[in-house]
N, C-alpha and C positions, 0 to 999 in steps of 0.2 A: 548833363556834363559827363565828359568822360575822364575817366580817372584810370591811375597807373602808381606802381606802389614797387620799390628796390631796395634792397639791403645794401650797405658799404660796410668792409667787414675786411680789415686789413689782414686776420689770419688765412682769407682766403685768395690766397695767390696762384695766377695764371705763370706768368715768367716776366725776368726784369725788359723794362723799353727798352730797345737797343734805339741809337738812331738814324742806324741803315734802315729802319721801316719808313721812316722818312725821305725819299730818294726817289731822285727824279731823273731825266733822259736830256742828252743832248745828241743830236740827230744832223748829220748833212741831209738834209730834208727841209725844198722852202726856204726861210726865211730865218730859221733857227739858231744856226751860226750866223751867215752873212746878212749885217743891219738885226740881228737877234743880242746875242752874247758881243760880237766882233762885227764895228764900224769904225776902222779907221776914216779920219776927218770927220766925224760924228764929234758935236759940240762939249759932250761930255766924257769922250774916248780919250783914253792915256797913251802914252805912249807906244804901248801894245797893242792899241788897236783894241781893244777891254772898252767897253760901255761902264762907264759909272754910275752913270744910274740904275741901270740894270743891274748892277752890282749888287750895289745896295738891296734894293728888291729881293736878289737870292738872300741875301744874309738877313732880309727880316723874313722872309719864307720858311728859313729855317731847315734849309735844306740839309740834310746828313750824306748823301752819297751821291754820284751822279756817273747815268751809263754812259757810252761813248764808242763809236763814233755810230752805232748804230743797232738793233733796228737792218731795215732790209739793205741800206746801203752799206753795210759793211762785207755783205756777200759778194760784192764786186771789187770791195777795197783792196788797193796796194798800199800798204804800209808807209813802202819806203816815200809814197809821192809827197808824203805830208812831212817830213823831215830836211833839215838841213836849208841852205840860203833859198826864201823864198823867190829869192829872181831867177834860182834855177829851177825849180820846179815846175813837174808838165803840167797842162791843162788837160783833162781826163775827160770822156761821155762819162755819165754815173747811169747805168743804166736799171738801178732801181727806179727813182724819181723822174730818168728822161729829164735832167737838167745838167749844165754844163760844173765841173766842180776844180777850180783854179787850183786847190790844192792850198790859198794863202794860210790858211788856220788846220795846222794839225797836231802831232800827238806834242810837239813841245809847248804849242800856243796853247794845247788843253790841259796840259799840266801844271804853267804859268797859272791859267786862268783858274784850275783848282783847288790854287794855293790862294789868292786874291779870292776866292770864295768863301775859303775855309772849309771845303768839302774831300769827301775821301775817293778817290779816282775808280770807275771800274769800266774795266776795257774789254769788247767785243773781237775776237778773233775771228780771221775770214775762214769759214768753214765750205762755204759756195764753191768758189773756183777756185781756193788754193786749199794748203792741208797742212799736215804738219812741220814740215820744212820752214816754212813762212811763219808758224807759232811758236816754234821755237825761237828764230832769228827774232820778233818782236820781243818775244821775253826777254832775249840775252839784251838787246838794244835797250831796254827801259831798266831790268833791274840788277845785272850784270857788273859791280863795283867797278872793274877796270881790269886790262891786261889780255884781252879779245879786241879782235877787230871791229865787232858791232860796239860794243862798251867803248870802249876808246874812240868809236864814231860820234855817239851820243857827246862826248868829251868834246872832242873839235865842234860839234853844233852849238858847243855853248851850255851844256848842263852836264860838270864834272861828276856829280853824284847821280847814283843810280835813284830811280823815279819809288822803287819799291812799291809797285804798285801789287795789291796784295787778292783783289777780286778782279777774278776774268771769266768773259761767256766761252761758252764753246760754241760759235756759231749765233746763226739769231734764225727764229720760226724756220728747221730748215724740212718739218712738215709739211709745210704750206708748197702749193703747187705755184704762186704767185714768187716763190723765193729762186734768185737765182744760184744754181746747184740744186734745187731740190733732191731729197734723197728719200728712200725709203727708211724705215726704222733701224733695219739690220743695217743697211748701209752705212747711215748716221751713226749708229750706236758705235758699230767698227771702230768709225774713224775717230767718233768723238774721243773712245778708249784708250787710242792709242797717241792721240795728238796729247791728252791730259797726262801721260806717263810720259811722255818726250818734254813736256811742260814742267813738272816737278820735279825731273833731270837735273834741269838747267836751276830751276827754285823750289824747292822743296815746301814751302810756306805759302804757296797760293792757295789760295781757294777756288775750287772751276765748281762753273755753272753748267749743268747737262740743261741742254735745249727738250724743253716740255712741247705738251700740242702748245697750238697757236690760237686755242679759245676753246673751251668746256665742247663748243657746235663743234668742229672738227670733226667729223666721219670716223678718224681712227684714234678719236681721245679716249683715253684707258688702255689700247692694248701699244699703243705707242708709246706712253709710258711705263707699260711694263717690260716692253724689248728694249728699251734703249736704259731701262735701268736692271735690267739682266745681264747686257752684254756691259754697261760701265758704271756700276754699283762699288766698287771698290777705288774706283781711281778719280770719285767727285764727290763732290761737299755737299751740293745744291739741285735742284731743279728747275726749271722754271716755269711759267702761268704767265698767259697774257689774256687778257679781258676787256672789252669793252662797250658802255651802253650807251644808249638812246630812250630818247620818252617815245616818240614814236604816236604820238597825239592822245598817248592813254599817260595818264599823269600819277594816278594810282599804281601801275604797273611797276611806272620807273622808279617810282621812291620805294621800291621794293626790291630793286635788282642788288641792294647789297645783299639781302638773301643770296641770291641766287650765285652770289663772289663766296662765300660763307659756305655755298654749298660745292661750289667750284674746290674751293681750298681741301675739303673734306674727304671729296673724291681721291685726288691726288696725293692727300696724306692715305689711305687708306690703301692704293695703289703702291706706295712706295714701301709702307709697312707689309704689304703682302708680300713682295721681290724682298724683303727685308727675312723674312721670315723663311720661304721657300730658300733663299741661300745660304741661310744660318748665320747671319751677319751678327754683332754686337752695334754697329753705329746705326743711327740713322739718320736719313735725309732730310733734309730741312728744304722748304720753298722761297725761293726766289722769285716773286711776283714782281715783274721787272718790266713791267707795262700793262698802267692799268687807269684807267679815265673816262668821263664822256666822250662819245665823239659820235656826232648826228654822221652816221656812212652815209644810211641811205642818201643824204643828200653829196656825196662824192665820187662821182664818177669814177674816177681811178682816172690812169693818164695812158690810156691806149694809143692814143698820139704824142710822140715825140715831140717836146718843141725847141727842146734843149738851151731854155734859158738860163741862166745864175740866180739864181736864189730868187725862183718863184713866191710869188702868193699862193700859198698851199695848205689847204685848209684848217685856215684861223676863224673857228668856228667861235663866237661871242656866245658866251655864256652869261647863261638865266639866274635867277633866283632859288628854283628849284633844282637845276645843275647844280650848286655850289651843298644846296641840304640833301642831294645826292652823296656827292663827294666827300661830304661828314657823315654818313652813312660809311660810305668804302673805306673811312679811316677807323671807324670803332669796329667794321670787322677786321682789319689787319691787326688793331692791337688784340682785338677778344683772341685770334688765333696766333698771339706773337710767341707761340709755347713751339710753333713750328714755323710759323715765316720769319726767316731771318732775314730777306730784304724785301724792298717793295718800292718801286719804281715809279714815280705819275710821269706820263705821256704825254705832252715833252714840257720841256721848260721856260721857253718863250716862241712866242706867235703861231706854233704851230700845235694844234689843240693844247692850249699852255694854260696856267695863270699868271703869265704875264709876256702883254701888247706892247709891241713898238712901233711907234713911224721912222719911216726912213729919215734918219738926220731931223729927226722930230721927238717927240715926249715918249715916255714909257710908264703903263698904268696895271694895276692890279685890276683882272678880273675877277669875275664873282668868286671862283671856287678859289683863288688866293687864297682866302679870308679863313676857311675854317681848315686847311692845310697848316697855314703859320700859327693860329691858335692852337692846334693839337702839337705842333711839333715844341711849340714854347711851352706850353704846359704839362706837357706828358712826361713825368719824369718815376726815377723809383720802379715800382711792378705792376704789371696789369692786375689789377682786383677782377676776379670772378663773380660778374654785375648779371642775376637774372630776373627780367623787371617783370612784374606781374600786371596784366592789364586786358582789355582787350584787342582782339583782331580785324582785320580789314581782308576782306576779299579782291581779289586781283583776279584780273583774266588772266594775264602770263605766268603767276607764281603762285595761284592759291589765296589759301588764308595766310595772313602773313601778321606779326605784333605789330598795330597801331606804333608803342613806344619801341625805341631800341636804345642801347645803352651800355657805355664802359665806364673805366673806369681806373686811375691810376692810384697810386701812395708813393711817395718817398719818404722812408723812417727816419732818415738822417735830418731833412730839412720842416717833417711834417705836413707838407704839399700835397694836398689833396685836390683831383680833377675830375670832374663830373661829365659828360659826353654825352648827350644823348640828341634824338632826332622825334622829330614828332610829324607821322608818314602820313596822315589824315589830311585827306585835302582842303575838308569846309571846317572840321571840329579841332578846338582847344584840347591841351590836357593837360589834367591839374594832376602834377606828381607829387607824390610824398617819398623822401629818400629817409632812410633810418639811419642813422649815424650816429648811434649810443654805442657802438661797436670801436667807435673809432677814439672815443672819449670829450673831454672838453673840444667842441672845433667855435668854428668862430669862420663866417664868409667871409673873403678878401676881394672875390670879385664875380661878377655874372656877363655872360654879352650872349646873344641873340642872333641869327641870324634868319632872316624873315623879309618878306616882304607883300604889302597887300594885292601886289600883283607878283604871282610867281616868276611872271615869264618876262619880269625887271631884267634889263642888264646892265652892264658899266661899258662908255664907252669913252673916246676920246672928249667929245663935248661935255659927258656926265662920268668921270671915271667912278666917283663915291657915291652912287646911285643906289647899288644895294654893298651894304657895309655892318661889319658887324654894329650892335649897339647898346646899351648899356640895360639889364634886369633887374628891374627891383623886385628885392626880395624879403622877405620878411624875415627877422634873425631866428633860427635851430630853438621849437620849440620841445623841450622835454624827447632833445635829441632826431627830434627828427624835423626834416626843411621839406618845404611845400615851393613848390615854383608851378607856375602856368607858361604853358610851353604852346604858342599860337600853332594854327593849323599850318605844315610846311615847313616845317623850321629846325634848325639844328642849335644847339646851344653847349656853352661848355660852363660851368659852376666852380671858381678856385675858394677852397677852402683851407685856413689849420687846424689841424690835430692836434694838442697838446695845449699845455699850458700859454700862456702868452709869453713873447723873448721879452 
C-alpha cells in the first residue's frame, strides 16, 4: 500500500486566490465563436445570437476572466471590422486559421456576451501587422467616456458607456515564426514599449501583458524573455507563458507534466526577477499564463492548405479520464504558484480543445476536464496554504522522478472553507493519504468528489456526455485531527471542509 502524508496549517500562506487564475480563451479559431458561444437561430440562442446553454455552462465553469479575440488571429485582426451595423461589415481571409471570418460577432457582441457571462473582459491587441496607432485607437474606442471621435463612435454603435476594459495583451506568441508579424526580441520588445506607454496615455489604469516565448521548447526561451523584459520592464504589469501537453502513449509521463508547468512558471519567475534586479527595479512581474491545456498536436497537422471555410471543425480534440486528472494537476500548480501568476488562461472555451462541446443547432456537453476546472474554481476561495505532501515518487521517462501524490490547498478565514486538492499520478496503485488538520482546529467534512475512472482513457461524448464525472467520497470523520482518504490510481480529487466551531 502506498501511502502519503500533508500538513494543513492555515498560518502558512502562499497569496489570496484571485479569480483571474481561473480564465479561459475565446479565439476566432474553428468553431469557437460561430455555433460555439454565438448561434444565431440556434434553439437556445437569444436574441443576441448568445447560446444559452452554453451560457450556463460558462457560469457553472466558473469562469473568472476570459482572452479575446485571440491567440494567433489577432495578428491579422482589424479592429474596426468587428464594430458597428453588422450588415456593413467586410467579410475578411483570416489568415492565421485559413478560414473565412464574416466579422458577425466582435468587440461589442464580446462585451455583451461578457456581461451575460459574468466575466472580466481581456483584449488582445494586433502587434503582427499593425502597431501602435491602431492600440491606441482600440483603447480610446472601448474605454474613452465620451467627447473624441472614436468614444462617441462606440456611442452611436449602441454602448454609451465606455467598456473599461482593464487587462490587455501586447500581441500574442510574437516569437513563434508560425505568427503573422513575427519579430525578433529587440524588435518585439521596441514595439511592445512603446505601444504600452501610448496605451496608458490614453488610460492610465490598464494592465499590459508583455508577450513571453510561446512554450518552455522554444529555441530562444530565457534569453527572450530577458530582452523583451529589459527593453519593456517599466511600462508592463505582466508576462506571459503558453504551454501545452500530450500523453503521447506514455501515461506516466503525462500525469507528470504538471511538474514540468511548475517548472516552466519557475524559469520565468526567476528570469524576470533577474532583469528585476540588474535594472534596480522596486516592482515586480507577475505571470500571465494565458494559454494552457491538453492538446494531442501531434495529431494536427496544421492547415498548410487554405480552404477558407467559416468556422471549421478544428481541432476538438475529446478528452480522457486521464486528460481531465491531468488538468487538476495544472490547476494545483497555478494556485501553489498564485504568489506570482496573476492570470491563467485554459485554451479555449468551447469546441475547440475546450471543456465544453457543441453541435451545430444541437446539445451542448461538459467534457471530462470540465469537471475539476468548475470544482476548483467553486471551491478555491481565501489563500493558497502552502501544502508539501510527503510520500513517495514515481519514475518517468520524460521528467524523472517525480511525487506519486501532489497537492494544494486553500482557507478562507471569514467563511472557515477549507479545500483540499490533490492528484494521485500512479497509474496501477491507490493512495492512502493522511492530512493533519489539528492546525486548523475543530473541522468537520462538508464534502469529497473524485474523479477517476477504471478506464483512463473514458471519455464524455454526445451519446454519453456523464461518462466520466466527478462522484461522491466516503470518508471517514477527522480522527484525533487528522482525515485519511484513499485516492484510486489516476485520479484527482478535491475534500471541502470547516474550520471552526459549527454556525
Amino acid at each position: 500500500m502506498i501511502t502519503a502524508a500533508l500538513t494543513l496549517d492555515p498560518a502558512v500562506r502562499i497569496a489570496p486566490v484571485g479569480r483571474r487564475l481561473f480564465g479561459s480563451f475565446v479565439e476566432h479559431m474553428g468553431r469557437c465563436v460561430y455555433s460555439g458561444i454565438y448561434e444565431p437561430g440556434h434553439p437556445a440562442a437569444d436574441d443576441r445570437g448568445f447560446r444559452g446553454d452554453v451560457l450556463e455552462l460558462v457560469r457553472e465553469l466558473g469562469v473568472g476572466v476570459v482572452r479575446y479575440p485571440g491567440g494567433n488571429f489577432v495578428s491579422g485582426y482589424r479592429w474596426e471590422d468587428g464594430v458597428g451595423p453588422p450588415a456593413e461589415r467586410p467579410t475578411r481571409l483570416d489568415l492565421a486559421w485559413r478560414q473565412i471570418e464574416p466579422n458577425a460577432f466582435g468587440l461589442g457582441e464580446f462585451m455583451a456576451w461578457t456581461r451575460a457571462a459574468r466575466v472580466e473582459p481581456m483584449l488582445a491587441v494586433n502587434l503582427g501587422t499593425r502597431g501602435i496607432q491602431e492600440a491606441c485607437d482600440l483603447i480610446e474606442y472601448a474605454n474613452h467616456p465620451g467627447g473624441t471621435y472614436l468614444a462617441d463612435l462606440r456611442a452611436r454603435h449602441g454602448d454609451p458607456d465606455p467598456y473599461g476594459i482593464r487587462l490587455w495583451c501586447l500581441g500574442n506568441e510574437v516569437d513563434g515564426h508560425w505568427q503573422i508579424g513575427h519579430k525578433t526580441a529587440v524588435e518585439y520588445g521596441r514595439l511592445a514599449n512603446e505601444t504600452a506607454k501610448a496605451m496608458r496615455a490614453v488610460d492610465p489604469g490598464v494592465e499590459l501583458v508583455l508577450c513571453g516565448s510561446s512554450g518552455a521548447t522554444m529555441p530562444t526561451f530565457g534569453a527572450w524573455e530577458a530582452t523583451v523584459l529589459e527593453l519593456a520592464y517599466d511600462a508592463v504589469d505582466h508576462i506571459s507563458l503558453h504551454s501545452y501537453y500530450e500523453e503521447n502513449a506514455d501515461l506516466a509521463s503525462f500525469l507528470a507534466t504538471p511538474v514540468a508547468m511548475d517548472r516552466f512558471i519557475a524559469d520565468v519567475v526567476a528570469t524576470a526577477d533577474h532583469v528585476r534586479a540588474k535594472l534596480r527595479r522596486q516592482k515586480r512581474i507577475t505571470l500571465s499564463f494565458d494559454e494552457w491545456n491538453v492538446w494531442n498536436m501531434s495529431r494536427f497537422p496544421g492547415r498548410a492548405e487554405a480552404d477558407w471555410e467559416h468556422a471549421p471543425v478544428l481541432i476538438e480534440d475529446t478528452y480522457t479520464a486521464a486528460d481531465a486528472v491531468a488538468v487538476g494537476g495544472y490547476l494545483i500548480t497555478l494556485l501553489r504558484n498564485a504568489d506570482r501568476v496573476a492570470v491563467a488562461c485554459q485554451a479555449q472555451l468551447v469546441n475547440v480543445i475546450a471543456p465544453i462541446r457543441t453541435d451545430r443547432g444541437g446539445a451542448a456537453w461538459r467534457q471530462t476536464i470540465f469537471h475539476p476546472f468548475a470544482l476548483t474554481a467553486r471551491h478555491a476561495r481565501g489563500e493558497v496554504l502552502r501544502v508539501e505532501p510527503a510520500g513517495p515518487t514515481v519514475d518517468t521517462v520524460a521528467h524523472g522522478e517525480v511525487p506519486v501524490l501532489d497537492a494544494v490547498a486553500t482557507h478562507d478565514p471569514e467563511s472557515g472553507a477549507v479545500a483540499l486538492f490533490a492528484m494521485n499520478r500512479h497509474t496501477t496503485e491507490p493512495v492512502t493519504l493522511t492530512a493533519d488538520l489539528r492546525a486548523l482546529g475543530p473541522v468537520t467534512v462538508t464534502g469529497a468528489h473524485i474523479l477517476a475512472d477504471p478506464d483512463p482513457h473514458a471519455v464524455n461524448d454526445r451519446a454519453h456526455p456523464d461518462r466520466v464525472r466527478p462522484r461522491a467520497l466516503d470518508l471517514p470523520a477527522p480522527d484525533g485531527g487528522r482525515l485519511t482518504a484513499v485516492l484510486p490510481p489516476v485520479s484527482w480529487s478535491v475534500i471541502t471542509l470547516h474550520a471552526g466551531e459549527p454556525a
